[in-house]
C-alpha positions in Angstrom: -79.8 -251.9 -59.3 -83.7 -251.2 -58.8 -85.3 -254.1 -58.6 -89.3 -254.3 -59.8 -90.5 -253.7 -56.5 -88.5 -251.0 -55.8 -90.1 -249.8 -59.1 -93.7 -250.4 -57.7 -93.0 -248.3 -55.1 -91.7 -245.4 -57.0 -95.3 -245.3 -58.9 -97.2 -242.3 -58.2 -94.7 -240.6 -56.6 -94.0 -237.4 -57.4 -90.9 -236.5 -59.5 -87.8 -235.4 -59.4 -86.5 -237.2 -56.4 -83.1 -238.1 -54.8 -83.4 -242.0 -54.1 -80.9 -243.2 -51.7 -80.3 -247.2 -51.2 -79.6 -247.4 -47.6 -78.5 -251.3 -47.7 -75.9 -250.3 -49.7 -74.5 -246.9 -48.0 -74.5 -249.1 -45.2 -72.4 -251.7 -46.9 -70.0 -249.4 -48.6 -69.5 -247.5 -45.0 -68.3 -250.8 -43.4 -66.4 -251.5 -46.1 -64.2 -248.3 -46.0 -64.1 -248.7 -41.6 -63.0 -251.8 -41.8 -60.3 -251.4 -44.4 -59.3 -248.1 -42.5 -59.4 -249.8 -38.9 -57.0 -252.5 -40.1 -54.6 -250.2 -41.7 -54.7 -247.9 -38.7 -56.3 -244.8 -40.7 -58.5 -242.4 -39.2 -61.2 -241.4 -41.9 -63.2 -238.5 -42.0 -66.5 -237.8 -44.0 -66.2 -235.7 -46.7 -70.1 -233.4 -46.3 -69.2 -231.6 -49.4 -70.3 -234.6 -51.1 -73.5 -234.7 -49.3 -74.9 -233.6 -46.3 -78.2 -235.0 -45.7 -79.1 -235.5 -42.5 -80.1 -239.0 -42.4 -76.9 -240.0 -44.6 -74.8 -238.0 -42.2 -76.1 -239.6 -38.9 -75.6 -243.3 -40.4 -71.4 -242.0 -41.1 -71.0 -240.5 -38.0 -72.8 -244.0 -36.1 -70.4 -246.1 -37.7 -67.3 -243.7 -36.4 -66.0 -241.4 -39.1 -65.2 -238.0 -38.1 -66.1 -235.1 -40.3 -64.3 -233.1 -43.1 -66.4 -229.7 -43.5 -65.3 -226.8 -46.2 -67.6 -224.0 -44.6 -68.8 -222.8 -41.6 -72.1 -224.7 -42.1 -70.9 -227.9 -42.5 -69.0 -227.5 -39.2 -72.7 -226.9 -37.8 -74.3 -229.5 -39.4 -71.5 -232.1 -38.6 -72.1 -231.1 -34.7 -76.0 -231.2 -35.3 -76.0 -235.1 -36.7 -73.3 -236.1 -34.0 -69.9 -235.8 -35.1 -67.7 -235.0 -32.4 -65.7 -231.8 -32.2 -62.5 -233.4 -31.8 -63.2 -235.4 -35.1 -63.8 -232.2 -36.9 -61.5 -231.0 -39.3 -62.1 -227.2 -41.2 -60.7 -226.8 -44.3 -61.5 -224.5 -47.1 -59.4 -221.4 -48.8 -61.8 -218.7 -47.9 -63.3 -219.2 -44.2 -64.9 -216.2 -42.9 -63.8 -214.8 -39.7 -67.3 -215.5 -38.5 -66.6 -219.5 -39.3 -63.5 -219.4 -37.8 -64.7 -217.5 -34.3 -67.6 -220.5 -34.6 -65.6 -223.6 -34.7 -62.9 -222.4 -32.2 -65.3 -221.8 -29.8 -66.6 -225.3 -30.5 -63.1 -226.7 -30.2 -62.5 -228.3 -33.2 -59.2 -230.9 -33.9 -57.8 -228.1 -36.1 -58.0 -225.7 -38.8 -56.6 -227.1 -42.5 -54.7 -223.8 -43.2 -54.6 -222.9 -46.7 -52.2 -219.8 -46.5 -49.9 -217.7 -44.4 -52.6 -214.9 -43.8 -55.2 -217.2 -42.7 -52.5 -218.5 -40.0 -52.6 -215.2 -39.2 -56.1 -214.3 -38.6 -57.0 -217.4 -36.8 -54.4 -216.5 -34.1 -55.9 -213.1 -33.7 -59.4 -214.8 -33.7 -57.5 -217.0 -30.7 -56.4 -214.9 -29.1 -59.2 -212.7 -28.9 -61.3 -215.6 -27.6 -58.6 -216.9 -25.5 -58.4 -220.1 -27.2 -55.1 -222.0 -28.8 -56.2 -222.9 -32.1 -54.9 -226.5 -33.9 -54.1 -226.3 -37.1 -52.8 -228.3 -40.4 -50.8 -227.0 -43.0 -52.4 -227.8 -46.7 -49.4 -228.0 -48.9 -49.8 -227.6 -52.3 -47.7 -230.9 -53.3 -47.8 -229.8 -57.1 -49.2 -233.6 -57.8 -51.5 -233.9 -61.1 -54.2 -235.9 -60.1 -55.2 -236.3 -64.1 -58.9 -235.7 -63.2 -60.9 -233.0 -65.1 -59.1 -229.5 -64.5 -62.5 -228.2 -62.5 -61.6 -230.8 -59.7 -57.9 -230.6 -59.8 -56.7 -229.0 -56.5 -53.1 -229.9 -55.7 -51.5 -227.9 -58.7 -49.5 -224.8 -58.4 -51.9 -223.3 -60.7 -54.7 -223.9 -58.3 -56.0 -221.5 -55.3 -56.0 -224.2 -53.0 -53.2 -224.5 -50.6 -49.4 -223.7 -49.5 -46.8 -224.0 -52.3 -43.6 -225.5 -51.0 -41.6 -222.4 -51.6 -43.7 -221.0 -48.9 -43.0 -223.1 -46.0 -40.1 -221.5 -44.2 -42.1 -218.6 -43.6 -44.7 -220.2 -42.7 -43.4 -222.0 -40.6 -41.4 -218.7 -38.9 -45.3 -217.2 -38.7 -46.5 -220.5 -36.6 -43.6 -220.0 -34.1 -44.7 -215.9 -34.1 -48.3 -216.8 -32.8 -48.7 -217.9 -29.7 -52.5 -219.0 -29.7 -51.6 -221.3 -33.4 -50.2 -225.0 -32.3 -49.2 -227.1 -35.3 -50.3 -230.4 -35.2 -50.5 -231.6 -38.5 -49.9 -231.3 -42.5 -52.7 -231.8 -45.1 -52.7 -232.6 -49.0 -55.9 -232.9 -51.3 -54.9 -233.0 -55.2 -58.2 -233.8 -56.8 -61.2 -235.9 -56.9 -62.6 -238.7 -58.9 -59.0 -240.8 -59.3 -59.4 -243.9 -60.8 -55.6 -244.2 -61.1 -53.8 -245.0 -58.2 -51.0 -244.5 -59.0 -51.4 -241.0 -58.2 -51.9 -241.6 -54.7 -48.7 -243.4 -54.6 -47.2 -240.4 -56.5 -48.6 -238.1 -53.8 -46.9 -240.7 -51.1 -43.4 -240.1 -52.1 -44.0 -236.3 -52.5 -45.0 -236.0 -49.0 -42.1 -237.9 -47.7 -40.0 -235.1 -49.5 -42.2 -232.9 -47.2 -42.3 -234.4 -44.1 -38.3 -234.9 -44.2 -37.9 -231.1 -45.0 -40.2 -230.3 -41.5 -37.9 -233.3 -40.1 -34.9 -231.7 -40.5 -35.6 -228.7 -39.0 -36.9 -230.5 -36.3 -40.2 -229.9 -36.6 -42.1 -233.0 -35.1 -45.4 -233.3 -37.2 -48.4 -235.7 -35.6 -51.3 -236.0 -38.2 -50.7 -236.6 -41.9 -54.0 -235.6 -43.6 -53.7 -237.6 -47.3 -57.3 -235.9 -48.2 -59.9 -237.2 -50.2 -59.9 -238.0 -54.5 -61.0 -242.1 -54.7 -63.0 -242.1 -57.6 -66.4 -244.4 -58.4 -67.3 -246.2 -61.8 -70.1 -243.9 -62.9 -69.9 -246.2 -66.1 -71.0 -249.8 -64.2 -72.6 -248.6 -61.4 -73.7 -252.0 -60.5 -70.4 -253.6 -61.7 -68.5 -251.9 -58.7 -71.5 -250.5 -56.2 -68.4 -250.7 -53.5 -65.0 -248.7 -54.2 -61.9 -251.3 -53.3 -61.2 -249.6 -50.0 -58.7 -252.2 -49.0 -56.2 -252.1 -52.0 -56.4 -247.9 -51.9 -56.1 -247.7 -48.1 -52.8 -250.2 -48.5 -51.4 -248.2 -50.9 -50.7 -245.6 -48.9 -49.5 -248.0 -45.9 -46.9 -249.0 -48.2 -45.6 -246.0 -49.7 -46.1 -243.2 -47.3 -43.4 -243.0 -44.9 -44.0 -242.3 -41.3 -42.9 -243.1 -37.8 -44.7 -244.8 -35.7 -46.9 -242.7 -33.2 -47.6 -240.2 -36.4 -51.6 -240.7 -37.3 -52.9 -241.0 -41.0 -56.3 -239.5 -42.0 -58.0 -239.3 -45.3 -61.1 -237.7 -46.4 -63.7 -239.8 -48.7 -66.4 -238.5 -49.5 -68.0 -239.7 -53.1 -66.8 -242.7 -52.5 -68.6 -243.3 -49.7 -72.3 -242.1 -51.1 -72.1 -242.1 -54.4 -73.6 -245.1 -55.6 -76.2 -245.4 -53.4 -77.7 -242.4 -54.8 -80.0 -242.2 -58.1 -82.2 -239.4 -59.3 -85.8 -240.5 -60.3 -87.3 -238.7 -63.0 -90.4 -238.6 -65.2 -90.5 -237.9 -69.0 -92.3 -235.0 -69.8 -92.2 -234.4 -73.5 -90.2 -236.8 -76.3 -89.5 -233.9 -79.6 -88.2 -236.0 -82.9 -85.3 -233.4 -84.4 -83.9 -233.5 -87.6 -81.0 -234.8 -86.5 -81.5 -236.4 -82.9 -84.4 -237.0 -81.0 -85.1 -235.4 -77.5 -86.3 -236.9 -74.1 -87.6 -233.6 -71.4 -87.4 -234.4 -68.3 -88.6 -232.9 -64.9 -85.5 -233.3 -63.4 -82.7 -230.8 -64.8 -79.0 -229.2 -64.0 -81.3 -227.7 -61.0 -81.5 -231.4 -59.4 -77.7 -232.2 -60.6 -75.5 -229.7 -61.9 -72.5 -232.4 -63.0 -73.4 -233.2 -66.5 -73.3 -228.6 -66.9 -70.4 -228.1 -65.0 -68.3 -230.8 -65.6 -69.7 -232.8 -68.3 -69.6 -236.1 -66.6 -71.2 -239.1 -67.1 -74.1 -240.6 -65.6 -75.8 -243.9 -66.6 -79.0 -243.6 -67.8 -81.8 -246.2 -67.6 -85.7 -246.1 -68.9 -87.3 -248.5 -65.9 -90.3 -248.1 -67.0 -89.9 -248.8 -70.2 -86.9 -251.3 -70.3 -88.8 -254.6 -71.3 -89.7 -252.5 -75.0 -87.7 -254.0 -77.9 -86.8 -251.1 -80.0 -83.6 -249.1 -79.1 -83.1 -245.4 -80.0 -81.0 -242.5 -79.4 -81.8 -239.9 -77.7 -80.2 -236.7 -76.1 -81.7 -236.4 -72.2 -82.2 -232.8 -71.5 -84.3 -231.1 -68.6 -86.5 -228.6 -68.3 -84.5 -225.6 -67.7 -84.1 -222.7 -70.0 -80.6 -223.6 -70.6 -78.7 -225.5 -73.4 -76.0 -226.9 -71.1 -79.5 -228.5 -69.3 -78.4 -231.6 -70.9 -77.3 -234.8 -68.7 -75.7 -237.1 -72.0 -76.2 -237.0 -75.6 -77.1 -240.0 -78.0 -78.2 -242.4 -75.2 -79.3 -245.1 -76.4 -82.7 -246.5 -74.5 -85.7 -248.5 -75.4 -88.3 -246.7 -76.9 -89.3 -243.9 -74.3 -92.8 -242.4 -74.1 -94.3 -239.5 -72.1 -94.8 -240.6 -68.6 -91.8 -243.3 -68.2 -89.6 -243.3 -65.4 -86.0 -242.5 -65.8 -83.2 -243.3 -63.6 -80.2 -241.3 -63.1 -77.8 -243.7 -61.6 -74.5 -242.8 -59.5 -75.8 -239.2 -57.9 -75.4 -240.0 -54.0 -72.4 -237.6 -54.1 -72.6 -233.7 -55.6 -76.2 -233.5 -56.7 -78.4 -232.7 -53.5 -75.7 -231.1 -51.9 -75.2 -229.0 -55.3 -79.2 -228.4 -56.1 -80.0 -225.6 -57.1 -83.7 -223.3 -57.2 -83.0 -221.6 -60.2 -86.1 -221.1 -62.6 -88.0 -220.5 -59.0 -87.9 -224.7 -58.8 -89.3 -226.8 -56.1 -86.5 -228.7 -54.2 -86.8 -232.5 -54.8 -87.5 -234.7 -52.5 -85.3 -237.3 -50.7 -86.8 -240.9 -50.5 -85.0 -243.7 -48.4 -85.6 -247.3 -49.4 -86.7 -248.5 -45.9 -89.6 -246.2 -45.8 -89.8 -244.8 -49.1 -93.0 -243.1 -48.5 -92.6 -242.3 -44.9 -89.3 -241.0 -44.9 -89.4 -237.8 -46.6 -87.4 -234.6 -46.2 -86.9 -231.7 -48.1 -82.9 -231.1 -49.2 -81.2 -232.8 -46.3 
């Protein structure tokens, strides 16, 4: 929530900005460590959700490892602290360049996402003189019943190894003599509010891991992925995801001996609601059948609403004490129609100049900005030192 003198603060400040609420990153962070230490999971940081500098050194400090999708990430990880041997690479189109990179840095391992990346990594090994670690990602062919853009562990998706492909590649690991399996890896989507999914994905990777167990293959680290979702709807109902009950879940239905390791990936769970996106009303245009709110904050400052039509809360704090309620479809400035973050809100009277807050947009809306229509990047503000503390895009 932000409080009246949070909202003096934000006068005269130029806008769009990203507005992140330390105290409670902080509080959500030990949240999810101490629900992972007592179930005896190793978590690593998703920095596809966001990669900020400042958000990534306060992760790393309170000891998460990192989960990077791209070369950079691996770079940036290393920059704000993480350690290499908490550094896991995954992604289904690393360049050989990102590969070289992170085996040089000695990474924990690779999360291989087909045969012929197996492949090239041991050639990239070899050539360096390195033995690379790696993970199988198994396509588990779990729906995560999540919107289809951020579905991943479906046959129908890019991402992974289906399990029809396993004995070969498993024949491929024993081939290459610079590749040493250490672990398996699953991600079926993100944003599940259903948890029953997770437990779904639990008893198809027991299927898995007895299938490597009977051809005695001993695997050491079970990589569960990522996927808790956040209540974009109450932001302040639930500002900290239920760590404990989802972390459990997987205690109780995954099956695994003893000294084999569990490791998930949260990412928006961890920074989404600490985020919000202040922006200021430009124009208000009555329509014939709707009326319009222009910001200056578009799809270039969060992409979401465009790309996924998601929901975001909306709230006039300027104007919230006004007794007359309207609707109104809040738009931005760019010169597209899918620059549109909700339709029919319904806010207090809004006038030009009023501040608008974007609520729930800690996770996939820096790390996802865009410059297109030549626009400035927005500004991040912390809530210790809101004036001070200024940096441009991470």
């Amino acid at each position: 929530m932000i409080s009246q003198a949070l909202l003096k603060k934000f006068q005269g400040v130029a806008t769009p900005f990203y507005y992140y609420d330390t105290k409670l990153l902080k509080q959500t962070v030990t949240a999810a460590t101490k629900g992972a230490k007592k179930q005896d999971i190793e978590l690593h940081y998703a920095l596809k959700a966001n990669a900020n500098k400042n958000v990534l050194k306060l992760i790393e400090n309170s000891g998460f490892g990192a989960d990077c999708v791209s070369g950079n990430e691996v770079k940036r990880a290393l920059e704000c602290g993480f350690k290499a041997d908490r550094i896991v690479f995954a992604g289904v189109g690393k360049s050989d360049e990102d590969i070289r990179y992170a085996i040089k840095k000695n990474i924990f391992c690779f999360n291989c996402e087909s045969i012929e990346e197996i492949k090239v990594i041991n050639g990239i090994a070899k050539a360096e003189n390195k033995i690379a670690r790696i993970a199988l990602r198994i396509n588990p062919n779990v729906n995560a019943h999540t919107h289809h853009y951020i579905t991943t562990g479906l046959e129908e998706n890019k991402f992974g190894i289906n399990s029809w492909e396993l004995e070969e590649a498993v024949n491929v690991i024993y081939k290459s003599k610079q590749i040493k399996l250490i672990g398996l890896h699953f991600h079926i989507g993100s944003q599940i509010t259903d948890l029953t999914v997770f437990k779904n994905l639990c008893l198809k990777v027991n299927e898995i891991l007895a299938w490597f167990s009977n051809r005695n293959v001993y695997i050491e680290n079970i990589n569960l992925g990522g996927g808790l979702g956040v209540d974009y709807y109450h932001p302040d109902k639930t500002p900290v995801p239920d760590f404990e009950n989802y972390f459990s879940l997987f205690r109780k239905f995954l099956k695994i001996e003893t000294k084999q390791k569990m490791h998930l990936e949260p990412g928006r769970a961890i920074v989404a609601q600490c985020g919000s996106i202040i922006s200021k009303v430009l124009f208000v245009k009555k329509g014939m059948q709707t009326n319009f709110i222009i910001l200056d904050a578009g799809m270039t400052e969060l992409l979401r609403p465009a790309l996924y039509q998601s929901y975001h809360q909306i709230e006039n704090l300027t104007g919230a004490k006004r007794k007359e309620i309207y609707k109104y479809d809040v738009t931005g400035p760019i010169c597209e129609s899918s620059d549109c973050f909700r339709k029919a809100v319904e806010l207090p009277e809004t006038k030009r100049g009023d501040l608008i807050a974007i609520r729930t947009t800690g996770a996939y809306a820096e790390s996802m900005s865009l410059s297109y229509n030549l626009r400035d990047t927005a500004k991040v503000y912390f809530a210790e030192d809101l004036i001070c503390n200024v940096e441009k895009n991470g």
